[in-house]
TORPA-4810 file (N, C-alpha, C, O; in nm, 3 decimals):
<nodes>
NODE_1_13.630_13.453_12.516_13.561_13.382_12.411_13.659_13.320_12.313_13.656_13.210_12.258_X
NODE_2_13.747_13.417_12.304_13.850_13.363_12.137_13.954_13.197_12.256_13.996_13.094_12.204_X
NODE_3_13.965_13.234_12.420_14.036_13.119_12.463_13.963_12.980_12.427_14.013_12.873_12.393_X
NODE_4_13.815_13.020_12.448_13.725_12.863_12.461_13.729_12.848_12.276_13.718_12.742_12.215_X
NODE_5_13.743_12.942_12.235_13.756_12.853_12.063_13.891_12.803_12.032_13.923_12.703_11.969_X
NODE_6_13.964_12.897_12.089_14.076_12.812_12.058_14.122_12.637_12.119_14.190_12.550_12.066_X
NODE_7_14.034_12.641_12.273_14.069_12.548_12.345_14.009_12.404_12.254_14.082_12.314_12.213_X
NODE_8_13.865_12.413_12.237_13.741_12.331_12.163_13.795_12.306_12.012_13.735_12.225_11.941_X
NODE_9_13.902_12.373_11.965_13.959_12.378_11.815_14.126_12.254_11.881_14.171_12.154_11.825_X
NODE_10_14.161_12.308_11.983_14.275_12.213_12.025_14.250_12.081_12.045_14.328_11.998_11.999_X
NODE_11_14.139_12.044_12.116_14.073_11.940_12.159_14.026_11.877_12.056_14.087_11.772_12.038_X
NODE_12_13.939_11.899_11.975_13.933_11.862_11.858_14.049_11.801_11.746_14.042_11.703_11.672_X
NODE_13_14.146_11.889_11.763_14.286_11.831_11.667_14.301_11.723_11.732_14.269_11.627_11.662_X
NODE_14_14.338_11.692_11.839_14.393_11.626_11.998_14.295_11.481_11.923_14.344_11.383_11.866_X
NODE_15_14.218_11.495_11.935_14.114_11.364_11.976_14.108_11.308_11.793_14.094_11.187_11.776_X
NODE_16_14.117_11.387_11.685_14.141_11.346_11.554_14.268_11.304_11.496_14.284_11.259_11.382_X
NODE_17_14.362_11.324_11.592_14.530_11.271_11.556_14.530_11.166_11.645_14.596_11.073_11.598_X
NODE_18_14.470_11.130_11.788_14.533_11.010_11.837_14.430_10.865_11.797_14.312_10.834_11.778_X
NODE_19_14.519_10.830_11.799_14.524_10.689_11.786_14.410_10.583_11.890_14.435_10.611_12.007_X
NODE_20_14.318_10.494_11.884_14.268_10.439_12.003_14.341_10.341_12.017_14.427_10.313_11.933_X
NODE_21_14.321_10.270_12.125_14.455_10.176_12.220_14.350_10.080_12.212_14.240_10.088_12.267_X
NODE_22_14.409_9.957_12.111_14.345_9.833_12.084_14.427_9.709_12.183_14.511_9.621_12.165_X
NODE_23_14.377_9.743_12.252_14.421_9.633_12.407_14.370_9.476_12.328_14.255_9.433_12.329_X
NODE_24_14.501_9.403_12.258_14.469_9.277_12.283_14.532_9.206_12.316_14.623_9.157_12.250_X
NODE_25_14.493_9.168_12.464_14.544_9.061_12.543_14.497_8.971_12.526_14.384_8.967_12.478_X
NODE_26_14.596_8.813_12.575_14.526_8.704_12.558_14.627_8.586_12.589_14.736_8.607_12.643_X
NODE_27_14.578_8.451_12.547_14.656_8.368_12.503_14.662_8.296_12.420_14.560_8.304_12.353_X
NODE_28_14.747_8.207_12.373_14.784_8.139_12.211_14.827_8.037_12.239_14.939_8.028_12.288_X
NODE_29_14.753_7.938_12.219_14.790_7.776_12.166_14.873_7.747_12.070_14.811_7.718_11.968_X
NODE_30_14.954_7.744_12.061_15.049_7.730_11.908_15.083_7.605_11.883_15.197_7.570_11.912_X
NODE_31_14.990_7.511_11.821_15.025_7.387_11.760_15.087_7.393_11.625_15.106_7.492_11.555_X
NODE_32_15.116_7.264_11.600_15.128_7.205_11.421_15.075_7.231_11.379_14.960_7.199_11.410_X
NODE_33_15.097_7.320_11.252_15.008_7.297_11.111_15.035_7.219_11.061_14.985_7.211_10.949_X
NODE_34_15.115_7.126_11.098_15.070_7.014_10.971_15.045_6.892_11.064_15.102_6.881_11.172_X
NODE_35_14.938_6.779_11.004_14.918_6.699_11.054_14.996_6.609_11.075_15.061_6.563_10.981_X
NODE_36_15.016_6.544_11.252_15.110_6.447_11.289_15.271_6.527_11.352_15.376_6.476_11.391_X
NODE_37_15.233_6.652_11.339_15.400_6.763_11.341_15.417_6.729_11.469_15.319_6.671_11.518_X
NODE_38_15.489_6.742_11.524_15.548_6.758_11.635_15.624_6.929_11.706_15.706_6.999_11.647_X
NODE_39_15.576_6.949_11.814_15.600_7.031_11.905_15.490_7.133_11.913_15.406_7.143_11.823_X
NODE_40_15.490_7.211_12.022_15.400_7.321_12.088_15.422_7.414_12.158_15.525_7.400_12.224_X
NODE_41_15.360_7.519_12.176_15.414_7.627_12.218_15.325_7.713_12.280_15.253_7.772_12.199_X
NODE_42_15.290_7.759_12.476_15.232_7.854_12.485_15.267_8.011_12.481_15.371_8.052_12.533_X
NODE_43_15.172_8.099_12.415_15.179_8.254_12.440_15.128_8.296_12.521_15.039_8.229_12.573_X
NODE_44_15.160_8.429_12.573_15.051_8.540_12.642_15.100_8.659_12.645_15.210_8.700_12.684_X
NODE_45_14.967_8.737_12.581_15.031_8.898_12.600_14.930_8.967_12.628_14.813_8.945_12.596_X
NODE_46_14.997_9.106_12.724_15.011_9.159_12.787_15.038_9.300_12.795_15.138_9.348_12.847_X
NODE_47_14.907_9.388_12.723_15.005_9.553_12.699_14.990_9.600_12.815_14.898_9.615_12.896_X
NODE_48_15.109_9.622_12.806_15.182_9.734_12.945_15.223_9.870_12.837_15.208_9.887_12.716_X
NODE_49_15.283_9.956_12.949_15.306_10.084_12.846_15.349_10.081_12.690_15.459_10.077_12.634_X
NODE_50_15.171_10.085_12.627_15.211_10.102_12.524_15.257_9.966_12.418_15.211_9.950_12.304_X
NODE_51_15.356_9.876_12.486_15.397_9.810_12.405_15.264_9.575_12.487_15.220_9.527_12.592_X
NODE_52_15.273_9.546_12.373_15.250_9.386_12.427_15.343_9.312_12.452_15.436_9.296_12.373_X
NODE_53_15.337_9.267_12.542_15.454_9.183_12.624_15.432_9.073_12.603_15.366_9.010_12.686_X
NODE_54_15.480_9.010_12.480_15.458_8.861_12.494_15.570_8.782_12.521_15.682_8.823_12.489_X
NODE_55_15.546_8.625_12.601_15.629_8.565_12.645_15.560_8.427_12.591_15.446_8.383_12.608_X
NODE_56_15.673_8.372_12.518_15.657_8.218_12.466_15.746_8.119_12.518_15.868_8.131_12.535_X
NODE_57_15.655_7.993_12.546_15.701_7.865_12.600_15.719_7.755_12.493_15.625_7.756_12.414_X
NODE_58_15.808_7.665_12.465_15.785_7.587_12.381_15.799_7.402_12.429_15.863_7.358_12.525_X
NODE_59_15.740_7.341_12.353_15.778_7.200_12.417_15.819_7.102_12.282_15.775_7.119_12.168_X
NODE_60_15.895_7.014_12.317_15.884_6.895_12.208_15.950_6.971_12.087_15.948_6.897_11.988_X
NODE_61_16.010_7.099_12.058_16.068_7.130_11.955_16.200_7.042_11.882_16.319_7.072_11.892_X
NODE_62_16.156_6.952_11.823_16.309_6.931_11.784_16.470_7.024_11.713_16.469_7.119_11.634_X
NODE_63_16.578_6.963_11.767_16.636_7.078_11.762_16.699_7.135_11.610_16.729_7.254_11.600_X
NODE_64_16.714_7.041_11.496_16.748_7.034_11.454_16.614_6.971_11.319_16.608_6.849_11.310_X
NODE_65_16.555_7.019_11.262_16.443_6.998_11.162_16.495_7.001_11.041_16.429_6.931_10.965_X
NODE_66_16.587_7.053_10.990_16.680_7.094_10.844_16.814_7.132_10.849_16.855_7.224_10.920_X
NODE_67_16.897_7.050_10.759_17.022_7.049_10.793_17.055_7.195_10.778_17.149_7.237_10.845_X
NODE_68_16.976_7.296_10.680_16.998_7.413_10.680_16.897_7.518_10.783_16.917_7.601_10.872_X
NODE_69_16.742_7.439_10.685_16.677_7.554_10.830_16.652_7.519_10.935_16.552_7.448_10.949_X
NODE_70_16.727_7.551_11.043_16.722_7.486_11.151_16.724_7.609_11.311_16.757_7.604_11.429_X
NODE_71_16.654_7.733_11.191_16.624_7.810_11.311_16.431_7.846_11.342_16.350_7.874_11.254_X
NODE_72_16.405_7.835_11.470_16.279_7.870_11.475_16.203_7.977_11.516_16.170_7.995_11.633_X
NODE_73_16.174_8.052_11.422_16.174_8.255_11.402_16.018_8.253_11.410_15.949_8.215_11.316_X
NODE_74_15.959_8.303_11.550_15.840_8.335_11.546_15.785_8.490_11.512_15.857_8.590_11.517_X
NODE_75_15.644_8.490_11.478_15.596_8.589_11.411_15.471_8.655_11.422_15.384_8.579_11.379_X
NODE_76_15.427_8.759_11.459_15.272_8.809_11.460_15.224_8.808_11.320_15.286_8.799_11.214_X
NODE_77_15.107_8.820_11.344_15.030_8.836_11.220_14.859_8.917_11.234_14.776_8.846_11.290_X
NODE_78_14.823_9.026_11.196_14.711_9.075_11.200_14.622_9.010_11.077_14.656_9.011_10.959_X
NODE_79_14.472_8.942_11.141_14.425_8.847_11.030_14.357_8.976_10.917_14.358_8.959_10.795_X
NODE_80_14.317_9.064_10.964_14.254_9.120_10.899_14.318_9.202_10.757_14.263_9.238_10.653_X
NODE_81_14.464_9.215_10.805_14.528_9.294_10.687_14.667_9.205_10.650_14.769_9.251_10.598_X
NODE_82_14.648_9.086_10.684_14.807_8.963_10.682_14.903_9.009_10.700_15.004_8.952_10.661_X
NODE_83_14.909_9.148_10.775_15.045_9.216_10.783_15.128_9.170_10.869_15.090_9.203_10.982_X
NODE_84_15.249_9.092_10.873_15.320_9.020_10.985_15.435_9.091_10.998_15.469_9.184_10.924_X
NODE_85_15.505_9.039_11.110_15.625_9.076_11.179_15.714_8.996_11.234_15.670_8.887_11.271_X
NODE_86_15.785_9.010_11.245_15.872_8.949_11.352_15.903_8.939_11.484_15.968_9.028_11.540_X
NODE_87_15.861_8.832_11.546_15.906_8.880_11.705_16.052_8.857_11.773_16.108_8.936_11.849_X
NODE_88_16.116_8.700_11.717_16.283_8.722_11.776_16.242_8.538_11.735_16.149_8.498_11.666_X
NODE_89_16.345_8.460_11.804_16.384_8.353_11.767_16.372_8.271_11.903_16.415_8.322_12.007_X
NODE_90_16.307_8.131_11.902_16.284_8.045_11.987_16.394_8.030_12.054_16.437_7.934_11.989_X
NODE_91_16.484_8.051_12.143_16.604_8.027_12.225_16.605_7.915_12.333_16.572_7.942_12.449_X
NODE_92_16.632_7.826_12.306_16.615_7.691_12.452_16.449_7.697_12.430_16.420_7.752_12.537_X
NODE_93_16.375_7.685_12.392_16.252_7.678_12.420_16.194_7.771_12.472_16.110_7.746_12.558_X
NODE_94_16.231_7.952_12.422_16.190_8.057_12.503_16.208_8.168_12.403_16.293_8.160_12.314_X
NODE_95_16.111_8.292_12.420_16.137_8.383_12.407_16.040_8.471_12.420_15.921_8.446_12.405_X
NODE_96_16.113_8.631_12.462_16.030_8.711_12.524_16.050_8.871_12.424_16.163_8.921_12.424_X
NODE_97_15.973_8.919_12.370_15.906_9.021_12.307_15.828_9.118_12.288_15.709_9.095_12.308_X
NODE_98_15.867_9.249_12.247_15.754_9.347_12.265_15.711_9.405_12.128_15.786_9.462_12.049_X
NODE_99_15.595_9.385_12.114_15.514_9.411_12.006_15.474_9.565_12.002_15.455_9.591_12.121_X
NODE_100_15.453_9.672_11.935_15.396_9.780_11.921_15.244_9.828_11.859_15.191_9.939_11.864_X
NODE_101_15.193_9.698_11.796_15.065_9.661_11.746_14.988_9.579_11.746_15.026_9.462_11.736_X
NODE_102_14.842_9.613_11.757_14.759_9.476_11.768_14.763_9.349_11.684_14.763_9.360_11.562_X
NODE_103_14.768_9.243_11.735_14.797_9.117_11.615_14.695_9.010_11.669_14.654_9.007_11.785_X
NODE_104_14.660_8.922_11.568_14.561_8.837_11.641_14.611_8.705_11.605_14.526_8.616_11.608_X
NODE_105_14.751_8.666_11.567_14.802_8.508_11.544_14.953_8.567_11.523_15.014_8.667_11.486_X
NODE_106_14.970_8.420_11.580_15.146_8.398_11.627_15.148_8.251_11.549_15.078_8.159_11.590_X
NODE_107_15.237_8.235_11.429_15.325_8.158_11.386_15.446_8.162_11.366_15.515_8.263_11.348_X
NODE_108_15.488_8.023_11.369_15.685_7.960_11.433_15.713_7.914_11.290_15.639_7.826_11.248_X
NODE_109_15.798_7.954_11.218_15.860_7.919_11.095_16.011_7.856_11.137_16.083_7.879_11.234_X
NODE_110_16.026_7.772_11.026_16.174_7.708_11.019_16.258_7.791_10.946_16.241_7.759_10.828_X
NODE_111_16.354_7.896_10.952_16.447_7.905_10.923_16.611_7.910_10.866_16.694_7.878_10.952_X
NODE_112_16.653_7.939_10.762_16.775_7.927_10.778_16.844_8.049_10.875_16.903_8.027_10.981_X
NODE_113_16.826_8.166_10.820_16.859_8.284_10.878_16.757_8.380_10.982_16.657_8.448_10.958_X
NODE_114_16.825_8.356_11.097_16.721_8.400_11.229_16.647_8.549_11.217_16.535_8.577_11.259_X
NODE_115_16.743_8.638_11.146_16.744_8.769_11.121_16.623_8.812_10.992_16.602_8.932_10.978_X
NODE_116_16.548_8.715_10.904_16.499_8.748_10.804_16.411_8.843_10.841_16.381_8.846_10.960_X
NODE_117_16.345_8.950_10.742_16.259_9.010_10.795_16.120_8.983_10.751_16.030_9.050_10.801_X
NODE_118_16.081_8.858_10.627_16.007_8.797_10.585_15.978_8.707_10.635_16.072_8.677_10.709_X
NODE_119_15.872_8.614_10.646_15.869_8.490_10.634_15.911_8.387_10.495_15.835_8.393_10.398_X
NODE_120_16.002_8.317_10.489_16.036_8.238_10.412_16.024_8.102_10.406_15.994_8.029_10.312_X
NODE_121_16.059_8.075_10.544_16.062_7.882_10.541_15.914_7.845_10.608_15.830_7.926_10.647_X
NODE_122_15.906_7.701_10.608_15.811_7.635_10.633_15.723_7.667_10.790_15.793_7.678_10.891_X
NODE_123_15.583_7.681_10.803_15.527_7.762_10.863_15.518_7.566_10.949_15.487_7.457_10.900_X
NODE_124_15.544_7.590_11.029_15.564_7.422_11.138_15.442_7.456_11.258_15.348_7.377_11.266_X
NODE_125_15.445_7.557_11.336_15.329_7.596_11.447_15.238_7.693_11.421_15.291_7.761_11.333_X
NODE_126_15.129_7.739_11.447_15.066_7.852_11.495_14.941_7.836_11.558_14.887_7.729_11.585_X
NODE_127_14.884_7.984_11.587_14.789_7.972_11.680_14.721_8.112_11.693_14.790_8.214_11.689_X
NODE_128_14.594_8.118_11.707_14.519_8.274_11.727_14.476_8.276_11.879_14.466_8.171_11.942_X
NODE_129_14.448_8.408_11.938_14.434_8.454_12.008_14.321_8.383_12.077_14.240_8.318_12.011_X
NODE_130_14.313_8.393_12.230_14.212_8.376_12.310_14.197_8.465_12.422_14.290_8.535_12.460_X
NODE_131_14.063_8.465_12.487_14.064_8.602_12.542_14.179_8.479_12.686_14.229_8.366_12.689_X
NODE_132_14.159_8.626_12.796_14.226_8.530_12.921_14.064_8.507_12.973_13.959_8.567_12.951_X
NODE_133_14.100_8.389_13.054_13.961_8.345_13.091_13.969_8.344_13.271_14.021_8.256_13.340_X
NODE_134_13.892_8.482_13.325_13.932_8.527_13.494_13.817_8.457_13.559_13.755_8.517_13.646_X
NODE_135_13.773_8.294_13.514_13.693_8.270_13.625_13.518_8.302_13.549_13.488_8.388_13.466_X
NODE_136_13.446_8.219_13.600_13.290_8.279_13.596_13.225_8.400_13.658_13.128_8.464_13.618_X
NODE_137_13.316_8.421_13.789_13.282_8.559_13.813_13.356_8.690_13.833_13.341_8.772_13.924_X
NODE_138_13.448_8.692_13.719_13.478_8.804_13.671_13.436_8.794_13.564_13.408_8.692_13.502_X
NODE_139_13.420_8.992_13.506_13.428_9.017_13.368_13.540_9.014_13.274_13.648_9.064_13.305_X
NODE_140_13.531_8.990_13.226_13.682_9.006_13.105_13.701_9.143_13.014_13.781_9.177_12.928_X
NODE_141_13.603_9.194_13.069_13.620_9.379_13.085_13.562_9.415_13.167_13.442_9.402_13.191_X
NODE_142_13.683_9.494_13.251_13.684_9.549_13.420_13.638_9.698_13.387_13.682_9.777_13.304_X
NODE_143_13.521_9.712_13.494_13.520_9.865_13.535_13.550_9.915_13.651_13.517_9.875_13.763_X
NODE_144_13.628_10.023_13.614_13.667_10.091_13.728_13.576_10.140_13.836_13.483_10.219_13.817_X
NODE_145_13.624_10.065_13.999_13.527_10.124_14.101_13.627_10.244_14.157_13.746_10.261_14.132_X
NODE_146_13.503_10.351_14.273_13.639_10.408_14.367_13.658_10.325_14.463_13.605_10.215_14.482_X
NODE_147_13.741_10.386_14.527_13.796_10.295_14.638_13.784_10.375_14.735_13.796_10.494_14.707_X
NODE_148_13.760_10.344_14.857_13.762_10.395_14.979_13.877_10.368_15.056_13.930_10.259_15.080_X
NODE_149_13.923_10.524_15.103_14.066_10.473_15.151_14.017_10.540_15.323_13.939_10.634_15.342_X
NODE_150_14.092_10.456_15.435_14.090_10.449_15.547_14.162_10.510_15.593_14.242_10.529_15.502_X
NODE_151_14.205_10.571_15.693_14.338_10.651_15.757_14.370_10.552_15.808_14.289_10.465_15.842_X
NODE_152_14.558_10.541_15.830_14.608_10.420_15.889_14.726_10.522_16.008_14.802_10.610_15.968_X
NODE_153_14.716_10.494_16.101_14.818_10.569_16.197_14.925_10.458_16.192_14.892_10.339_16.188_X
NODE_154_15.089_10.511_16.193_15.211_10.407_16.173_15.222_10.454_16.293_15.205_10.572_16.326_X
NODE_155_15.240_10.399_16.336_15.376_10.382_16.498_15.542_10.335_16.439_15.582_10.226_16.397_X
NODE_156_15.607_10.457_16.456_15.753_10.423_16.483_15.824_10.413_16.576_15.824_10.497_16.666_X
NODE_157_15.909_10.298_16.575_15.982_10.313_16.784_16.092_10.390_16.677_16.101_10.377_16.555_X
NODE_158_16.152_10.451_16.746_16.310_10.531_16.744_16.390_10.526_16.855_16.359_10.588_16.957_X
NODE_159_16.474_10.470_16.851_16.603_10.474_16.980_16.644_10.591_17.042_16.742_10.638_16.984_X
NODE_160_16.607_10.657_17.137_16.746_10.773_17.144_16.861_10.795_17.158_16.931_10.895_17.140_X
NODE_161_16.883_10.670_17.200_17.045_10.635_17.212_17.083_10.580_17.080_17.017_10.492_17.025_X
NODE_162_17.261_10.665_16.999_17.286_10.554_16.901_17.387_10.475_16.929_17.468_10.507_17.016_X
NODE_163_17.395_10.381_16.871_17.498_10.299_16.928_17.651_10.326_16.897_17.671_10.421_16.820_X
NODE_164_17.733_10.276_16.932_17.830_10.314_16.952_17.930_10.333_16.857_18.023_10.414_16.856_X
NODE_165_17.885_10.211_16.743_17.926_10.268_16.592_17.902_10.324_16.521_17.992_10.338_16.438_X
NODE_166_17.802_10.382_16.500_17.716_10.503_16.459_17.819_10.611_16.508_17.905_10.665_16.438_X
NODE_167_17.794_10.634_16.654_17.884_10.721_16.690_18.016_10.765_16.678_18.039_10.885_16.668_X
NODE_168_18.129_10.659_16.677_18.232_10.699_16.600_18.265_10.718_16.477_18.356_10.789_16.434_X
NODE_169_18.147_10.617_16.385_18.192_10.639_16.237_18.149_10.825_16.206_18.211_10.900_16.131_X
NODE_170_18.031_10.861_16.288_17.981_11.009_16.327_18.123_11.115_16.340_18.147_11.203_16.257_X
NODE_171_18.189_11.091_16.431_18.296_11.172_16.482_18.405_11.169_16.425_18.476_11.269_16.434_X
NODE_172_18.457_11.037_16.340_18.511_10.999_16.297_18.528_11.076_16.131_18.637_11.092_16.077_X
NODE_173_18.375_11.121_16.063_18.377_11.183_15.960_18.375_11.387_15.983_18.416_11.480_15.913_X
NODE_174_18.318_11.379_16.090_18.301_11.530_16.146_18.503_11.580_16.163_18.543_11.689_16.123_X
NODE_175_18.585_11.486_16.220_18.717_11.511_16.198_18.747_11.502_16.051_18.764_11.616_16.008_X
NODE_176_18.756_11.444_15.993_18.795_11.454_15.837_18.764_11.538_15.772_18.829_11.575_15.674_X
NODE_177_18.623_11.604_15.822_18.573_11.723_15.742_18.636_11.822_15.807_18.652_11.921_15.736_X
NODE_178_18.682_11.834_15.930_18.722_11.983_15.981_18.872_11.994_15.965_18.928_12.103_15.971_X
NODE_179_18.947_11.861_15.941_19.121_11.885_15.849_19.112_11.884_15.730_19.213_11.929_15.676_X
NODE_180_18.975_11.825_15.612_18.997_11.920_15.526_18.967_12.077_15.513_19.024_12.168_15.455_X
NODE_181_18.891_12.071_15.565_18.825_12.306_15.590_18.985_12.324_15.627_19.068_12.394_15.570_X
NODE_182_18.995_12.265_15.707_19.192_12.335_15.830_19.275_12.385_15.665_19.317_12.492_15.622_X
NODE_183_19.268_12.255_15.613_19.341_12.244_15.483_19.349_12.327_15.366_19.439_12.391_15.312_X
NODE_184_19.231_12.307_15.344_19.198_12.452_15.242_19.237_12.573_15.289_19.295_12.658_15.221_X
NODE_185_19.203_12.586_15.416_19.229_12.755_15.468_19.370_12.777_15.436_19.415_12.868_15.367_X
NODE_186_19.447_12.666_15.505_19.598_12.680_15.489_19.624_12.690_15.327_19.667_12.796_15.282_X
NODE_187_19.606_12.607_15.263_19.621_12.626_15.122_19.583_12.754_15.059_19.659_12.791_14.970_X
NODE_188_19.475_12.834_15.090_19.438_12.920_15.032_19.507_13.051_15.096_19.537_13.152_15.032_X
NODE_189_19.524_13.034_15.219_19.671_13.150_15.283_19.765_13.175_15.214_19.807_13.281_15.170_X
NODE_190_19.820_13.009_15.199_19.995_13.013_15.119_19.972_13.069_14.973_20.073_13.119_14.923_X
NODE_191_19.908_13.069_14.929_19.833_13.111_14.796_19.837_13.291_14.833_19.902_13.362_14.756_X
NODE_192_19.790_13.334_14.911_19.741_13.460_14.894_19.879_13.526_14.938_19.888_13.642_14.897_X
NODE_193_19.954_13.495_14.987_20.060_13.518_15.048_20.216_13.481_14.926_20.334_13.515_14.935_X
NODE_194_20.174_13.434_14.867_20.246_13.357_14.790_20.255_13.521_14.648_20.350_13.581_14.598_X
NODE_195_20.115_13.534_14.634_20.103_13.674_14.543_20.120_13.791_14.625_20.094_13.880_14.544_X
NODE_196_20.143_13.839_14.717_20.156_13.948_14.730_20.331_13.964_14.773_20.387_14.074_14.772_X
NODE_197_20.393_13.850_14.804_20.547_13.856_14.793_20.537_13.883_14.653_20.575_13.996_14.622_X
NODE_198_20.488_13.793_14.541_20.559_13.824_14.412_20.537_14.004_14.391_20.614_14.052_14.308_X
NODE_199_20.469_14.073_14.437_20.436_14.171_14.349_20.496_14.274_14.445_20.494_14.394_14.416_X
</nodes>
């Protein structure tokens, strides 16, 4: 009795400390905010263990926007609490990132310093989330079926004969191993022999 209270008291802690797993996948259009801007950028992410895997494409970025800020530092953002982050810096028109929290918009700021941990310069792209879209006939939340698994018989051929390099590199190591054993023995003779002269 005292195991099942303790167990129903564990379970209980268990299920009031973790965390639920806010799966948001998707993709992101990342245009201009400002009207007439130039360049674009697709997202998509992807939680895998734990973390979102996002990977950004960019097009039409010019390379050079400010003689100073002239780096382009993209960023999550959760709408509900404006809490943003940093994901890493547009590289050739690329970059790939792992997020640890749900976010529902990705904006591209101009930069001086790639490393900031704020947003500072001019907000040039962004874009919110979309679900992925699998077609009219899928759901865009999957339930798990079972699966029926089949027995599969493998057929292996095996040679009985090996060939002929096989075979010497075979004989070839079976000697090396039996002059080192030879070796040691001898070594460990002259050794034993070696102390009982001294004494």
């Amino acid at each position: 009795m005292k195991k099942m209270i303790v167990l129903v008291f564990g379970v209980i802690a268990f299920l009031s400390f973790s965390k639920p797993v806010l799966a948001n996948e998707g993709t992101f259009k990342i245009v201009s905010s400002v009207t007439g801007g130039e360049g674009r950028c697709f997202a998509s992410s992807v939680f895998v263990d734990g973390l979102y895997r996002v990977l950004v494409t960019c097009r039409d970025l010019r390379v050079a926007v400010d003689a100073e800020a002239n780096k382009y530092v993209v960023w999550s953002e959760v709408l509900s609490s404006g809490k943003r982050r940093r994901m890493g810096e547009i590289m050739n028109g690329k970059l790939m990132s792992n997020v640890d929290e749900k976010f529902d918009r990705i904006f591209v700021t101009t930069e001086r310093d790639s490393y900031v941990s704020k947003p500072v310069g001019a907000e040039v792209l962004s874009g919110t989330v979309e679900l992925i879209d699998f077609g009219s006939t899928v759901n865009a939340r999957v339930t798990p079926t079972p699966t029926s698994y089949k027995a599969v018989t493998v057929v292996a051929e095996t040679t009985t004969q090996p060939t002929r390099l096989v075979s010497v590199v075979t004989g070839l190591g079976k000697a090396i191993l039996l002059g080192f054993v030879i070796l040691l023995v001898i070594v460990g003779v002259m050794s034993y022999l070696a102390r009982r002269k001294s004494l």
